[in-house]
C-alpha positions in Angstrom: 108.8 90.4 121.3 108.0 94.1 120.5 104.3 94.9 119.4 103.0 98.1 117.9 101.8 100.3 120.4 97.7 100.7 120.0 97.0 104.4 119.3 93.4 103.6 119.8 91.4 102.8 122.6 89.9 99.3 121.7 86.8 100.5 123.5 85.8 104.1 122.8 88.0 104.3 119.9 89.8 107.5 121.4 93.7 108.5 121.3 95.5 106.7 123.7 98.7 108.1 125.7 101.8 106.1 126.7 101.8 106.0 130.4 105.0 104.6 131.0 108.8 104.1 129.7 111.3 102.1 130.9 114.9 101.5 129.9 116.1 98.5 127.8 119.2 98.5 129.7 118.8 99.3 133.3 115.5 99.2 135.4 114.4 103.0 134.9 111.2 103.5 134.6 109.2 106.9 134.0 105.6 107.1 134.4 103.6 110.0 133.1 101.3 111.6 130.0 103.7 111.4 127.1 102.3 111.8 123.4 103.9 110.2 120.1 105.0 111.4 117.1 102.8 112.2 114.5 104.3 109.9 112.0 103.5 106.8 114.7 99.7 107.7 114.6 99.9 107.1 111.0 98.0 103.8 109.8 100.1 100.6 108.5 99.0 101.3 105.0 99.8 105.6 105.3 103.3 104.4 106.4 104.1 101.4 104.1 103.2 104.5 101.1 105.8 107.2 103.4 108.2 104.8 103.3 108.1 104.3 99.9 107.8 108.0 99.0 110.7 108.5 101.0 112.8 105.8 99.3 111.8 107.7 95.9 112.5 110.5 97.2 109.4 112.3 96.6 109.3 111.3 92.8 105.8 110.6 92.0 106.8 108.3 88.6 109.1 106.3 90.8 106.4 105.8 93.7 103.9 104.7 91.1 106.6 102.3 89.8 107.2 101.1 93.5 104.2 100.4 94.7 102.3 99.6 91.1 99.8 102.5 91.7 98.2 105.1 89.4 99.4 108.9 89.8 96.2 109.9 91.2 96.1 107.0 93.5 99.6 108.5 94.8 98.4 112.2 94.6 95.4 111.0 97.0 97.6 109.0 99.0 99.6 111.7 99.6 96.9 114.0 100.8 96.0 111.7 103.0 98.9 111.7 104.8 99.2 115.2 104.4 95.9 116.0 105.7 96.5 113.2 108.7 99.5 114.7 109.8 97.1 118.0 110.0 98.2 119.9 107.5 96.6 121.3 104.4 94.8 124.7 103.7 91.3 123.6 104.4 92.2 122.1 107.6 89.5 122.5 110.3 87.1 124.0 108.1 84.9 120.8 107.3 83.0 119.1 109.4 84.1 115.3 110.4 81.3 114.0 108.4 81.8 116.3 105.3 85.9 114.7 105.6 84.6 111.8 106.0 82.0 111.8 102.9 84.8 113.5 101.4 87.4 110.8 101.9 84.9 107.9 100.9 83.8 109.9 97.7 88.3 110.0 96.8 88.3 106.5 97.9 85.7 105.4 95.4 87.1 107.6 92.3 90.5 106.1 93.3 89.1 102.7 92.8 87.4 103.1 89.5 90.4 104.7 88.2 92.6 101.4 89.2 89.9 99.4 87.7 90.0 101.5 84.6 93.7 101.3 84.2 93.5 97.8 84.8 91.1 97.0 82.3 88.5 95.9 84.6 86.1 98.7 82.9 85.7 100.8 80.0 85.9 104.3 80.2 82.0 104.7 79.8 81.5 102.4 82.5 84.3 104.6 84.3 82.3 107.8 83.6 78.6 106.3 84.5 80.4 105.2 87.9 82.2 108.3 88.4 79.0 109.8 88.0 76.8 108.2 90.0 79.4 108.2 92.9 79.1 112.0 92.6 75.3 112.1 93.2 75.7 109.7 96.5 
């Protein structure tokens, strides 16, 4: 059975190396430091959305269609990749905390969006949310 190789340490929650390779068809092994892609580190969630950017071919209409999700739920998701993959302008120029605040604060606006489009809330209940979130 193959598993998904842990890019986390259970423990201290640092990045974790593969140590060893082997061959499916003989017995070679190679042990060492070896570091995987980028792409791998990516979370279950980061990767279901590439692969379904990629399948749309970077159309942002057809993405929404695919995965049932609001443009700016797709425009944040994308940044998120983009910006996990370690790319972007402001790159290294925010502290982890600030990205993190940063993040939670998208991940919140995203949310009352959804629930807006969904008809969950009205669009004053959307603003007062919106913000409140913003003085968090």
């Amino acid at each position: 059975m193959n598993y998904k190789m842990p890019h986390r340490c259970p423990v201290c929650d640092q990045e974790m190396k593969i140590s060893k390779l082997s061959c499916t068809h003989c017995p070679t092994k190679i042990e060492g430091e070896f570091s995987s892609c980028k792409f791998c580190r990516l979370p279950a969630e980061q990767l279901v959305f590439m692969e379904a950017f990629i399948k749309c071919r970077g159309n942002i209409k057809e993405v929404e269609k695919e995965l049932g999700i609001s443009y700016p739920t797709v425009r944040s998701r994308l940044d998120s990749v983009i910006e996990a993959l370690g790319y972007g302008a402001e790159k290294g120029k925010e502290s982890d905390y600030e990205k993190s605040k940063s993040s939670e604060e998208s991940l919140r606006r995203q949310e009352i969006l959804e629930a807006l489009e969904r008809g969950e809330i009205s669009a004053q209940e959307a603003a007062l949310q919106m913000r409140k979130s913003s003085k968090d």
